[in-house]
C-alpha positions in Angstrom: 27.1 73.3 86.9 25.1 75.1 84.0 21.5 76.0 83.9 18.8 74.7 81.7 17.4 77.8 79.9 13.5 78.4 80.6 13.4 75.1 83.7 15.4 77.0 86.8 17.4 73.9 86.7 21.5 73.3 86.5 22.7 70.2 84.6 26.0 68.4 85.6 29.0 69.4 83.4 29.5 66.6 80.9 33.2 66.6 81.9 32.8 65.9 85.2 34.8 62.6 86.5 31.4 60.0 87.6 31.0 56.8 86.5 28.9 57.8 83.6 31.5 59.5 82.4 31.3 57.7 78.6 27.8 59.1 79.0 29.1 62.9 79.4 31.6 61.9 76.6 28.9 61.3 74.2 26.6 64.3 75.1 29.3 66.7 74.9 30.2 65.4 71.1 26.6 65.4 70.4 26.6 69.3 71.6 29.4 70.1 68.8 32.4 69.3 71.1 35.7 67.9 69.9 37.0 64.8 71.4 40.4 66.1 72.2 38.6 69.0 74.4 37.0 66.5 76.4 40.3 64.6 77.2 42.1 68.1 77.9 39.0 69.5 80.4 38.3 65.9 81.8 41.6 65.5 82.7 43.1 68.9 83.2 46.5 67.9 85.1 47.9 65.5 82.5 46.7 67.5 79.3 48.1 71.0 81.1 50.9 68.6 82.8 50.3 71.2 85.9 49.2 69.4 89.0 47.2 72.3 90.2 45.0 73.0 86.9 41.1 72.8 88.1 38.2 71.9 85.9 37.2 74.8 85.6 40.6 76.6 84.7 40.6 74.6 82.0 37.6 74.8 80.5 38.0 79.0 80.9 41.6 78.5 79.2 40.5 76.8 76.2 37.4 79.2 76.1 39.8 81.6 75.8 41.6 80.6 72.9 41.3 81.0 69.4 40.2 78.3 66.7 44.1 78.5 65.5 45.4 78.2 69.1 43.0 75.0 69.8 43.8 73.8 66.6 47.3 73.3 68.0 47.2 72.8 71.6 44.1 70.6 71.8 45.5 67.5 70.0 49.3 67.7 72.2 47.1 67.7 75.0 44.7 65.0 74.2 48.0 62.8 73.4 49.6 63.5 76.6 46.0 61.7 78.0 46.2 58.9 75.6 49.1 58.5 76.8 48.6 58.4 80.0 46.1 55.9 79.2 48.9 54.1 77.4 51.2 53.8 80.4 48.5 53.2 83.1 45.2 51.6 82.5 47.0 48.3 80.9 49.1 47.9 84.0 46.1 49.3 86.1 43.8 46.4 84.7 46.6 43.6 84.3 47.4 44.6 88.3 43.3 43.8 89.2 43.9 41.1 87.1 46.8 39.5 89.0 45.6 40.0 92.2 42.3 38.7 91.0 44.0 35.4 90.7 45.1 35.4 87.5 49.1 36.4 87.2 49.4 34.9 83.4 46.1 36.5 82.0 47.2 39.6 83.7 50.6 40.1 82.7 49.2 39.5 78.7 46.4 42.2 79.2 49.3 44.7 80.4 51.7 43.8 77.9 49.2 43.7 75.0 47.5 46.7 76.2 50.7 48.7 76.1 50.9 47.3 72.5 47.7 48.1 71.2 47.9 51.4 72.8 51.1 52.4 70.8 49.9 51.0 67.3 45.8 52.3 67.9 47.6 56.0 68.6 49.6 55.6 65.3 46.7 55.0 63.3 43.8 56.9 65.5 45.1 59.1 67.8 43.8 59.8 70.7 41.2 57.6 70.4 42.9 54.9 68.0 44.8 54.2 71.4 42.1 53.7 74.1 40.7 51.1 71.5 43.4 49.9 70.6 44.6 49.8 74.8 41.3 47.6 74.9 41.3 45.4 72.1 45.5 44.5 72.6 44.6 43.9 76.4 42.2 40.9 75.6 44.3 40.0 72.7 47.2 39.7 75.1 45.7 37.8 77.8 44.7 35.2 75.5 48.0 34.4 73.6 49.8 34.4 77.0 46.7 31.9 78.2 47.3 29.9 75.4 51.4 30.0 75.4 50.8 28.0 79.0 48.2 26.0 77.9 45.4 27.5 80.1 41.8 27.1 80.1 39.7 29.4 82.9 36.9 26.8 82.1 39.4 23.8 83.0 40.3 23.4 86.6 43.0 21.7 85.5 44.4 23.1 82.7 48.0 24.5 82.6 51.7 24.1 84.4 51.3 23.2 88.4 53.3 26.3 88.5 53.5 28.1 92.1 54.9 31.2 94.1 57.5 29.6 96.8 56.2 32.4 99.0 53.8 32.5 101.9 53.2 28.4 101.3 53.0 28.6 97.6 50.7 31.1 95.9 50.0 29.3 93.1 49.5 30.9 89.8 47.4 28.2 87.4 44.4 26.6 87.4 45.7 23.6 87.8 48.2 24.8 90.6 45.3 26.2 92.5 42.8 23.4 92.0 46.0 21.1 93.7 45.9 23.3 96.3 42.3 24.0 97.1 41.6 20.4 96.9 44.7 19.5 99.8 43.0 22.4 102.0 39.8 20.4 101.9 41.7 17.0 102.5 43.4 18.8 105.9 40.1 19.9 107.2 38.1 17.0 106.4 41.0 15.1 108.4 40.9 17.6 111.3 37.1 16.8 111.2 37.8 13.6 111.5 40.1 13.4 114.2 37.5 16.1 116.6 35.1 13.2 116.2 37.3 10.6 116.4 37.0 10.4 120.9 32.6 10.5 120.0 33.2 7.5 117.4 35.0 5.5 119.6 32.8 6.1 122.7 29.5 5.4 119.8 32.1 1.7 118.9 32.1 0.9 122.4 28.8 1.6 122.9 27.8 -0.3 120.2 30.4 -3.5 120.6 28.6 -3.6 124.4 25.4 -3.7 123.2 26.3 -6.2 121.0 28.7 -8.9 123.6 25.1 -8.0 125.7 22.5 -9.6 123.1 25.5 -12.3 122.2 25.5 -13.4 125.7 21.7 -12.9 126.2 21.4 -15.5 123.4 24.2 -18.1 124.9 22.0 -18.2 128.3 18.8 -18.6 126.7 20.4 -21.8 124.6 21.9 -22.9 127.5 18.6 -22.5 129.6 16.7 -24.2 126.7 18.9 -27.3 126.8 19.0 -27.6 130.0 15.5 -28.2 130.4 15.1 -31.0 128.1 
């Protein structure tokens, strides 16, 4: 935490993991920070590679050095980030993305994440291969989309393509529109067959009535001619 000159107030450290951490990212460049410090004091163990580097170790340690030393350290250890991003958050979002329901579309975003990653860091850096991570992630998912013809917009686009495990997990729109709709066929029967005793109790009830008025009718004819 620092303190706000002049208020008696302490500000979060921009480096600090929260979920407005782009937020921090873009206050700390706008104080005169360099990108690769963030990446090293944001993410301490991988830049360091020691699991027991702190925040605040870091932030002392780089403090300490001299333009010349950062100038050398700073961008190893903003790779060793990227690349962590590189390795993880492809197969980190392709993973939500499978279990999400959508194993094709997820395996593209990890593959093409992994390749975007690779060519963004050749051309960008550090940064060159978080963009590039996201751009070759969408990029991905859409080719291998397309490769088995699927539309997320089409029920029934794609392969009927299925897991033979657990029942069938299936994998494609049109695989799990197949399957959804024989899960509502099964319960609709079993609905039927709890009211099948009331319907025929409601048919007899009915078909009694009925033979009741018939023969009500056949007496009064009966009756009727018998009188004349």
């Amino acid at each position: 935490m620092y303190g706000v000159y002049g208020t008696g107030n302490t500000v979060q450290d921009p480096t600090e993991a929260s979920p407005e951490m782009f937020q921090g990212l873009v206050n700390f460049l706008a104080a005169g920070g360099k990108f690769e410090e963030y990446l090293a004091r944001t993410f301490p163990q991988t830049a360091f590679a020691d699991k027991k580097m702190t925040k605040e170790a870091a932030q002392k340690f780089i403090a300490g050095m001299s333009s010349t030393q950062k100038k050398a350290f700073l961008p190893k250890a903003a790779s060793k980030v990227a690349g962590m991003g590189t390795r993880r958050l492809p197969l980190l979002a392709g993973g939500l993305q499978i279990l999400g329901g959508d194993p094709i579309g997820g395996v593209g975003t990890a593959g093409g994440g992994f390749a975007g990653a690779a060519l963004g860091f050749k051309v960008g850096g550090p940064v060159g291969a978080l963009i590039g991570g996201f751009a070759g992630s969408g990029i991905g998912q859409n080719i291998t989309r397309g490769i088995a013809g699927i539309d997320i917009n089409d029920p029934y686009s794609g392969p009927d393509i299925s897991i033979p495990i657990l029942g069938g997990i299936p994998i494609t729109p049109a695989a799990k529109t197949k399957k959804s709709r024989e899960r509502m066929r099964k319960e609709r029967m079993k609905d039927v067959e709890a009211m099948a005793p009331y319907m025929k109790q409601q048919f007899a009830m009915d078909m009694a009535a009925q033979n009741n008025a018939i023969s009500g009718q056949l007496m009064g004819n009966i009756i009727s001619n018998s009188r004349r």
